[in-house]
VOGU-3710 file (C-alpha; in Angstrom, 3 decimals, decimal comma):
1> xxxxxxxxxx> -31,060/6,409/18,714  -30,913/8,614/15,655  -29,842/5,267/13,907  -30,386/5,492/10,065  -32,686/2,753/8,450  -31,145/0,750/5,629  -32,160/2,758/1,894  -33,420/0,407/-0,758  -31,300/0,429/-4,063  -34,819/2,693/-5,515
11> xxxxxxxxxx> -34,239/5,203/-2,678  -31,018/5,601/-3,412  -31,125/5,605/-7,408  -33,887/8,777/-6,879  -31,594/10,669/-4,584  -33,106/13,512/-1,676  -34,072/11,088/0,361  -34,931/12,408/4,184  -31,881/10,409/6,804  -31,665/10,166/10,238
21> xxxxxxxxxx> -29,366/12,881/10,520  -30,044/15,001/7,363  -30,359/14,051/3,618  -28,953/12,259/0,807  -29,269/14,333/-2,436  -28,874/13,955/-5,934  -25,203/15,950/-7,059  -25,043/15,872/-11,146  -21,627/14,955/-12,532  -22,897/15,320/-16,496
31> xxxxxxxxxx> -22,967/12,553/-19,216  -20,320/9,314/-19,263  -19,915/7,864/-22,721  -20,141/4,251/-22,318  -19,701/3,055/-26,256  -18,228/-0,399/-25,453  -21,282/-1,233/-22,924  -18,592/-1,994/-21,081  -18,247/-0,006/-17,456  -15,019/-0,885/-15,675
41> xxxxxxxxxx> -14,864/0,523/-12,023  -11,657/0,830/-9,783  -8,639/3,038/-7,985  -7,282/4,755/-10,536  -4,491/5,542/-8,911  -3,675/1,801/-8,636  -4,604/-0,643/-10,180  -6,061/1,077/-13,296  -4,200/-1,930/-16,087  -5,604/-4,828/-14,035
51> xxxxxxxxxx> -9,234/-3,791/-13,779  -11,433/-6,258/-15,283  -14,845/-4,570/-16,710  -17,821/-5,770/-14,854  -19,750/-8,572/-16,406  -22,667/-7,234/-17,433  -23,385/-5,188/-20,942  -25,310/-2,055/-20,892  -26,770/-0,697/-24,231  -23,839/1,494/-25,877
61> xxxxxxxxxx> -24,617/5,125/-25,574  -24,418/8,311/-23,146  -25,526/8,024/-19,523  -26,487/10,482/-16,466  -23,149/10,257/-14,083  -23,930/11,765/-10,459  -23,096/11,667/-6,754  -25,366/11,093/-3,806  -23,911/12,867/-1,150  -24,915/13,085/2,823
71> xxxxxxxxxx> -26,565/16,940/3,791  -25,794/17,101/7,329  -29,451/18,609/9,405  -27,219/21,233/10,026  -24,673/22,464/8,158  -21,635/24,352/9,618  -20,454/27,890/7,432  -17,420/25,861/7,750  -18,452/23,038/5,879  -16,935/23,169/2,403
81> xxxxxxxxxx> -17,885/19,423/0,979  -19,917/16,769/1,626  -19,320/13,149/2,342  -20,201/11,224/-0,629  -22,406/7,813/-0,439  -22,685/6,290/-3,757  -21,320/7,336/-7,624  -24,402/6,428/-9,957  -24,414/5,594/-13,076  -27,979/5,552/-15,100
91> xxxxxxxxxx> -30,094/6,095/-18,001  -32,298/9,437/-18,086  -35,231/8,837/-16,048  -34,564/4,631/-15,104  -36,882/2,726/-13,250  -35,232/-0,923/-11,971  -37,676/-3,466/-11,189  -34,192/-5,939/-10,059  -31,055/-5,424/-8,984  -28,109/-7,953/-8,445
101> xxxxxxxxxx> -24,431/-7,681/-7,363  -22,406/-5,979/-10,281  -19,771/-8,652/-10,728  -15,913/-9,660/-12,796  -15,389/-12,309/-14,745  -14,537/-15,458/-12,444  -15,572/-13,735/-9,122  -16,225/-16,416/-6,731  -19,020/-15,670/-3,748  -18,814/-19,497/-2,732
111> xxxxxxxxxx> -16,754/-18,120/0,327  -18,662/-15,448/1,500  -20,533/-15,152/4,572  -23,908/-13,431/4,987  -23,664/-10,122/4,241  -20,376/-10,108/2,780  -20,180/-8,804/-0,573  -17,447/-8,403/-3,048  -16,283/-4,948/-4,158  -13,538/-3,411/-5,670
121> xxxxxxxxxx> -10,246/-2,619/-3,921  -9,659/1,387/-3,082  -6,031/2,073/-1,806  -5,582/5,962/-2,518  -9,051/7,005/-1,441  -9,982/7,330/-4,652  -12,355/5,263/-6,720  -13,288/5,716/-11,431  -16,085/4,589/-13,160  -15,094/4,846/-16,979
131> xxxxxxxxxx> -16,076/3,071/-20,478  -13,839/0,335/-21,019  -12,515/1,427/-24,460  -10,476/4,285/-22,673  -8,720/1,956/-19,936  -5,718/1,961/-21,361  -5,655/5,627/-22,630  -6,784/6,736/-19,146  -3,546/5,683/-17,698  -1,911/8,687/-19,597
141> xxxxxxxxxx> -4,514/10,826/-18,180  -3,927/10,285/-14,554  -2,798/13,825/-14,395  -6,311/14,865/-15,242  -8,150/12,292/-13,767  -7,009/13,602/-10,299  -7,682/17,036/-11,584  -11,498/15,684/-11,693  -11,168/14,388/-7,800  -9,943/17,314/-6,639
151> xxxxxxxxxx> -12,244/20,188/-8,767  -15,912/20,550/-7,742  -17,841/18,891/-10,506  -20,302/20,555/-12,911  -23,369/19,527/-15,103  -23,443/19,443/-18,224  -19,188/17,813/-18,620  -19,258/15,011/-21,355  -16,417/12,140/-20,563  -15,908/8,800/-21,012
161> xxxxxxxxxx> -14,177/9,058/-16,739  -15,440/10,098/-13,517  -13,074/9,903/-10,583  -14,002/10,737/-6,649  -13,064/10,991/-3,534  -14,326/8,158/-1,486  -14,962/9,208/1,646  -14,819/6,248/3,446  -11,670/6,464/2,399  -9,545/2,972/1,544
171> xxxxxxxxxx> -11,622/0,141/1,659  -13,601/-2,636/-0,665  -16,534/-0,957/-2,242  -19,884/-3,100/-3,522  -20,792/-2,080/-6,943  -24,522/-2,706/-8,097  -26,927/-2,864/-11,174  -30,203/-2,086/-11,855  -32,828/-3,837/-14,504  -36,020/-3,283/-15,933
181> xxxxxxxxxx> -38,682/-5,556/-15,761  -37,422/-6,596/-19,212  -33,979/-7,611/-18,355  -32,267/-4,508/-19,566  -29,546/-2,657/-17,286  -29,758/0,747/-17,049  -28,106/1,712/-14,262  -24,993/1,013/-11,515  -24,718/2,308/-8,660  -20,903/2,633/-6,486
191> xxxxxxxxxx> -21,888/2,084/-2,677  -19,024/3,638/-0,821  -20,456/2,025/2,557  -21,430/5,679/4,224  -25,039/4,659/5,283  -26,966/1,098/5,354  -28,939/0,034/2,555  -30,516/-3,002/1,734  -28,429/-5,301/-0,530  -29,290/-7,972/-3,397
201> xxxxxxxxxx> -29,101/-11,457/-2,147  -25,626/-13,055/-2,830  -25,798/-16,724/-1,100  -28,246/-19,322/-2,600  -30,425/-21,276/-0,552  -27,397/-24,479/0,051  -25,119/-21,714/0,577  -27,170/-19,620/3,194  -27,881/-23,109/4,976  -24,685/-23,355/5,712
211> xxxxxxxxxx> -23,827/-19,948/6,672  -26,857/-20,502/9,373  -25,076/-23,820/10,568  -21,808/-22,286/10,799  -23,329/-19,133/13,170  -25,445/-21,336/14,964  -21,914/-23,784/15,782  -20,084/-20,978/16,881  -22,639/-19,237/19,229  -23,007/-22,388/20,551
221> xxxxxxxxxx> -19,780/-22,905/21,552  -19,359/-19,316/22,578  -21,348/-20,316/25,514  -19,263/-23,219/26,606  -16,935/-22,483/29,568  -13,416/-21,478/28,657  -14,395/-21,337/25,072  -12,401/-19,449/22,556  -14,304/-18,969/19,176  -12,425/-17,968/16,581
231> xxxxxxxxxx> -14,125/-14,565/14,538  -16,688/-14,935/16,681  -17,259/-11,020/16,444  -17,861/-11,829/12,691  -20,165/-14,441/13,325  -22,492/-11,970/15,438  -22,507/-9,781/12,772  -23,234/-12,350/10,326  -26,786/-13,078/12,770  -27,671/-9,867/11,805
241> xxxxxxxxxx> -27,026/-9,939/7,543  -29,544/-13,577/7,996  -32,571/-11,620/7,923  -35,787/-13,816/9,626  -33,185/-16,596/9,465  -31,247/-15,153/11,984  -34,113/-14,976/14,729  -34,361/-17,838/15,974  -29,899/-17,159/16,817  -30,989/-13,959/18,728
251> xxxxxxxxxx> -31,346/-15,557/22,307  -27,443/-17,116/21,620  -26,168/-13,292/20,274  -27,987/-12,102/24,394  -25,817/-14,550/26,008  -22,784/-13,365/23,841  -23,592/-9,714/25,164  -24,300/-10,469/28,678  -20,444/-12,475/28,612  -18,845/-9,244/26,617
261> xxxxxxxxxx> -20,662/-7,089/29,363  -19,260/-9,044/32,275  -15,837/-9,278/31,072  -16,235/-12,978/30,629  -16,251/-12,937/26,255  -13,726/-11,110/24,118  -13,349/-11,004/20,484  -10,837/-9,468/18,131  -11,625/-6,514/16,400  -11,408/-2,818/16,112
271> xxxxxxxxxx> -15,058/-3,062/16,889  -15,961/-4,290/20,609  -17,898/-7,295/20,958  -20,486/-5,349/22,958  -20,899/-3,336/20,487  -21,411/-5,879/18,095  -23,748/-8,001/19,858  -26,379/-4,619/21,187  -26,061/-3,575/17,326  -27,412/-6,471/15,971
281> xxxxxxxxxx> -30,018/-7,224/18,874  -30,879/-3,362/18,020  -31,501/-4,178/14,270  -34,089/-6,743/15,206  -35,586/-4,840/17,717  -36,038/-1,662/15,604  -38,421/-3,941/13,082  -40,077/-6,110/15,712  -42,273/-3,884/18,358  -42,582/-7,360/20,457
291> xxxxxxxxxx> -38,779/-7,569/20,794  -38,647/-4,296/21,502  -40,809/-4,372/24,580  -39,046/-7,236/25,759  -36,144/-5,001/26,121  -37,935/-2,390/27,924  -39,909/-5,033/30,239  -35,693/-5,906/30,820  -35,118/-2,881/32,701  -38,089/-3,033/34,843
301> xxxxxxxxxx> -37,301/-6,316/36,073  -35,143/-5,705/38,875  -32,266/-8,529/37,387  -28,738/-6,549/36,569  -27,606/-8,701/33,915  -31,165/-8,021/32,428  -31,063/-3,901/32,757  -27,652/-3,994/30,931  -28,576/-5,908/27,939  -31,243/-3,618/27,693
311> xxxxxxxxxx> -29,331/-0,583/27,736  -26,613/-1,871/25,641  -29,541/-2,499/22,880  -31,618/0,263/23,393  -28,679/2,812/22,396  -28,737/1,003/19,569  -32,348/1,747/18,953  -34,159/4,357/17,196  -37,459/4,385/19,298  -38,906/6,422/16,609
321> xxxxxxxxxx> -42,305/8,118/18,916  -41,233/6,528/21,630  -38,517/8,982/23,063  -40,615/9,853/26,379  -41,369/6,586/27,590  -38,243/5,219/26,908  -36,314/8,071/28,343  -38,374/7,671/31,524  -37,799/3,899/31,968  -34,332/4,325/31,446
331> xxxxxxxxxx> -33,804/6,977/33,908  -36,134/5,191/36,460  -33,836/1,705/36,367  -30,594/4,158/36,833  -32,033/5,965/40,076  -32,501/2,390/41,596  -29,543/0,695/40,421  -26,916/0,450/43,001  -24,153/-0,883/40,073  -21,954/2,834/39,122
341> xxxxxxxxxx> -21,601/0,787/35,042  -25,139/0,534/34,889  -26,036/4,345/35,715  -23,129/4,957/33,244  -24,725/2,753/30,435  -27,614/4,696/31,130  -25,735/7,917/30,831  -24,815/6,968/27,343  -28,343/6,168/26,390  -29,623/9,343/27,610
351> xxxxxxxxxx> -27,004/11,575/25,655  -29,532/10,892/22,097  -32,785/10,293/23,724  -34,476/13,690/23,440  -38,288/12,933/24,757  -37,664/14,294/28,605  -35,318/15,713/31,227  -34,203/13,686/33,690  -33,427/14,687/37,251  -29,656/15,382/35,841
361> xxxxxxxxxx> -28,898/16,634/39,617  -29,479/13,244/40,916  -26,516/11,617/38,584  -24,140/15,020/39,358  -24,583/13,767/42,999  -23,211/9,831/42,580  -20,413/9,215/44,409  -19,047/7,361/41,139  -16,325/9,590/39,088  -17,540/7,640/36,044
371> xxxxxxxxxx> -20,848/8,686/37,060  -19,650/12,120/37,034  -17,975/12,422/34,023  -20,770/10,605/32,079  -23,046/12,819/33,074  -20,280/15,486/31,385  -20,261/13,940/28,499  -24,111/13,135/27,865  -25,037/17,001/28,590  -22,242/18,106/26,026
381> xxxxxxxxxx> -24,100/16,000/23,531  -27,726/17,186/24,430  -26,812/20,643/24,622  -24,727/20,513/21,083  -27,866/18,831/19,667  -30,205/21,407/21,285  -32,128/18,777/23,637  -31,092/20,210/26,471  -30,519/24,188/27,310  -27,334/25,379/27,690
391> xxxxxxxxxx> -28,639/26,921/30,831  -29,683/23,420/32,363  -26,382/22,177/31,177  -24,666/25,103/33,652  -26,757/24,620/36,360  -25,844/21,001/36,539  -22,001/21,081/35,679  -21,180/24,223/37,360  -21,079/22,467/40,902  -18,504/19,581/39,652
401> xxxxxxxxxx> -15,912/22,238/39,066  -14,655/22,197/42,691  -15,798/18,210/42,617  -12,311/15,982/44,022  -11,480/14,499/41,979  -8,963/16,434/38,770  -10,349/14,579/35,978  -14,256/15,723/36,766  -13,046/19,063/37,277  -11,485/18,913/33,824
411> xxxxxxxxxx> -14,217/17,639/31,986  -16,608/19,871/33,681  -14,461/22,872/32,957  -14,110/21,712/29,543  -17,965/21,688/29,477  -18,156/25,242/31,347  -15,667/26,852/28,629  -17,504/25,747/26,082  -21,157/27,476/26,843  -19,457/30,233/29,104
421> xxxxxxxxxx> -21,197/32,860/27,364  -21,974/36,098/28,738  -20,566/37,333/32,384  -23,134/35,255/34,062  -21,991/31,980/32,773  -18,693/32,657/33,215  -19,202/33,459/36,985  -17,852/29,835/37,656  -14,662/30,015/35,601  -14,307/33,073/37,566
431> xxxxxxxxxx> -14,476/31,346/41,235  -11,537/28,812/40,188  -8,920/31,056/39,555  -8,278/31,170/42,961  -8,266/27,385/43,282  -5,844/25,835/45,447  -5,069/23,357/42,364  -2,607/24,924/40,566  -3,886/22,984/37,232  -7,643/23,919/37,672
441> xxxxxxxxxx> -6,791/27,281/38,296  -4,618/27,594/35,081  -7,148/25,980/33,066  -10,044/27,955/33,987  -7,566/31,302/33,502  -6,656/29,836/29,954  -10,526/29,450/29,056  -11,307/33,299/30,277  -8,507/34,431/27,891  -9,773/32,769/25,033
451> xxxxxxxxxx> -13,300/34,540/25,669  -13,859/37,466/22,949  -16,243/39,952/24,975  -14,471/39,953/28,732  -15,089/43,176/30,228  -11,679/45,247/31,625  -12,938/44,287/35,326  -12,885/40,278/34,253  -9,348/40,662/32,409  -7,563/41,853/35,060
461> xxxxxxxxxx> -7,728/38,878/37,686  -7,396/36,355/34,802  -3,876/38,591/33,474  -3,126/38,013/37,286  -3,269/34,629/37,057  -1,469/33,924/34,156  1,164/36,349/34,946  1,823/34,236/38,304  2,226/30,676/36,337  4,307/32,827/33,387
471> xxxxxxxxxx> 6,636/33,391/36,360  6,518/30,335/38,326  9,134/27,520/37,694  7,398/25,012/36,366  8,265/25,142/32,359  4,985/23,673/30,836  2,669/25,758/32,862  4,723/28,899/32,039  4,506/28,294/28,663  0,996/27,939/28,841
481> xxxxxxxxxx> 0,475/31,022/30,428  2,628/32,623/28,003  1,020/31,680/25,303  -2,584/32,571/27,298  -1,758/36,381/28,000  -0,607/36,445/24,438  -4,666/35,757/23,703  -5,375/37,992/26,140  -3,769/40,969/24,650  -5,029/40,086/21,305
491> xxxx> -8,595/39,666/21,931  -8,851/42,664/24,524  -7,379/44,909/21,049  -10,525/43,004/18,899
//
């Protein structure tokens, strides 16, 4: 949902293109002297005497150095930079017709799995793109090199250097170049892994063969009981970098998911295996409307194991158009499933679909406290995003404040704090400072004091409050409410 289609190499060479979530635009850096034809990228702050220039000889002469940085849809007065995506490198005005991995001498891709791609090696967050003539005079300009990181650039700057933060921070980086139809190279692009795009084959035909064989062995014996499969998180991922190759592997990456959903598969990784699996069932689905309706026809079908396949992949769906009717099916196999994880997963789906409004009252009622609190959590999303009112949110959460359990009062307080606008909507805050749970009724007392516009009459029982814990003997709370008259006072002299 809201998940950003791969660019093509084009789209991202022409900058302000329209994302998901915002835009990627065009910054201007100014010109980069390339005399050597050589273009040498890398961390400059380590590693700079080791670089190897890339491979490949541009025609000596000045070139057009900018940025292509992610525009949030909305951007906060807080905001003060922007993530950056890619550092390009081209002639005035280039058209590509091909583009290939921008490789070192002796780089090997022999070992590489699908979708792997070589890069160079960040370690400071930082990453240059410089002629190769000044590599070793460049070291004595460190000093000024981070200068250039740090500064906000400007058009019109003539260098042989650019240097930037990558925002991705440390990592390996793919670098790429651009052709005419003639051959020539006039342009590289940086890819600083911020948002998908579609990459230059890297395998050949024997080598992609036997990527496919390898996947194919280790899904298989994913499915064998007490397996363990080494990487087996990498080789779902891989499924998804085979393209129409990796179809035919799909049903093998369901059963993977259905195992990581019932507990039955794990996988090492920062990344859950879950996760993995819905993402890359989600990437076919997105570009085959068949596939896609096989998920939906999932959670009609009555079969558990089914509806939670389908929920794990459809959060990892855009449904472009289809917001309504998905939202609707999705909300109809919750109300009849009796399973609290599968109302949850539905939760989650629900907190990006924007299309309809479900019957939110229904899910504040479950009995589940993960039911509870996931219904929390998806209406702080909607409401932040504007898909649902922040006076549906209230109406809904309001009632879990007194619910029995502390951590759905805390969420739901959390919720209540953060829309409590106006003496209206903080009504409810109001009602808990007489709660008999001495943590509720701090919390909700701590909220009110953090509110700019309370009148004198809803002060006073909240200074009443605080003034009781200030007292009481327990240190942690006292200093709490210490520290919450202290906001009191100050925002009732604003």
């Amino acid at each position: 949902m809201a998940r950003q289609s791969p660019l093509s190499l084009d789209q991202v060479l022409e900058g302000d293109v329209r994302l998901a979530r915002g835009a990627l635009v065009a910054y201007p850096l100014g010109t980069i002297e390339v005399p050597t034809g050589k273009l040498v990228a890398c961390d400059p702050l380590a590693g700079l005497s080791r670089a190897p220039a890339f491979t490949v000889a541009f025609a000596p002469g000045g070139y057009e150095a900018s940025l292509r940085v992610i525009r949030p849809e909305v951007v906060p007065p807080q905001l003060v930079s922007f993530d950056v995506a890619q550092l390009v490198v081209a002639s005035p005005g280039a058209r590509c017709a091909t583009w290939e991995l921008a490789l070192v001498p002796f780089e090997d891709t022999s070992g590489l799995r699908a979708g792997q791609l070589p890069g160079i090696r960040v370690e400071t967050a930082t990453a240059a793109i410089f002629d190769a003539g000044v590599q070793d005079r460049l070291g004595e300009a460190i000093d000024r090199v981070r200068a250039a990181k740090e500064q906000a650039p400007g058009g019109g700057v003539a260098a042989h250097a650019f240097a930037v933060a990558s925002s991705a921070g440390d990592g390996s980086y793919p670098a790429f170049v651009g052709r005419t139809a003639t051959g020539e190279p006039v342009a590289l692009i940086l890819d600083f892994r911020m948002i998908p795009i579609v990459t230059p084959p890297v395998l050949s035909s024997a080598q992609l063969d036997a990527r496919v064989a390898a996947v194919t062995a280790d899904l298989a014996r994913a499915s064998e009981p007490g397996a363990v499969v080494d990487d087996l998180g990498l080789s779902v991922d891989e499924v998804g970098e085979l393209g129409d190759r990796g179809i035919p592997l799909l049903v093998a990456v369901e059963r993977v998911l259905a195992g990581a959903l019932a507990g039955t598969l794990k996988a090492r990784g920062f990344i859950s295996l879950e996760t993995r699996a819905a993402t890359v069932l989600g990437q076919f689905a997105d570009r085959d409307s068949k596939l896609a309706d096989r998920y939906l026809r999932f959670l009609t079908a009555g079969d558990t194991g089914g509806v939670r396949i389908a929920l794990a992949v459809a959060r990892e769906m855009a449904w472009t158009g289809r917001e309504a009717e998905v939202s609707e099916l999705i909300d109809r196999a919750a109300a009849t499933a009796p399973e609290p994880e599968v109302v949850v997963a539905a939760l989650r789906c629900l907190r990006e679909l924007s299309g309809s409004e479900p019957a939110w009252e229904r899910y504040a009622g479950h009995p589940a406290v993960d039911v509870q609190r996931a219904l929390i959590d998806t209406l702080f999303g909607r409401v932040g995003m504007r898909v649902t009112s922040r006076d549906t949110g209230m109406r809904v959460v309001a009632p879990l404040l007194r619910a029995d359990h502390g951590r759905v009062r805390g969420n739901a307080l959390s919720f209540v704090a953060a829309h409590a606008e106006g003496p209206v909507n903080r009504r409810p805050l109001v009602e808990l400072l007489d709660h008999g749970d001495a943590e509720t009724a701090l919390a909700a007392a701590l909220a009110l004091a953090g509110k700019l516009d309370l009148a004198p009459d809803e002060r006073s029982p909240v200074r009443v409050v605080l003034e009781r814990f200030a007292a009481g003997g327990d240190r942690m709370r006292a200093s709490r409410a210490s520290f919450g008259l202290a906001t009191l006072t100050r925002n009732a002299g604003t």
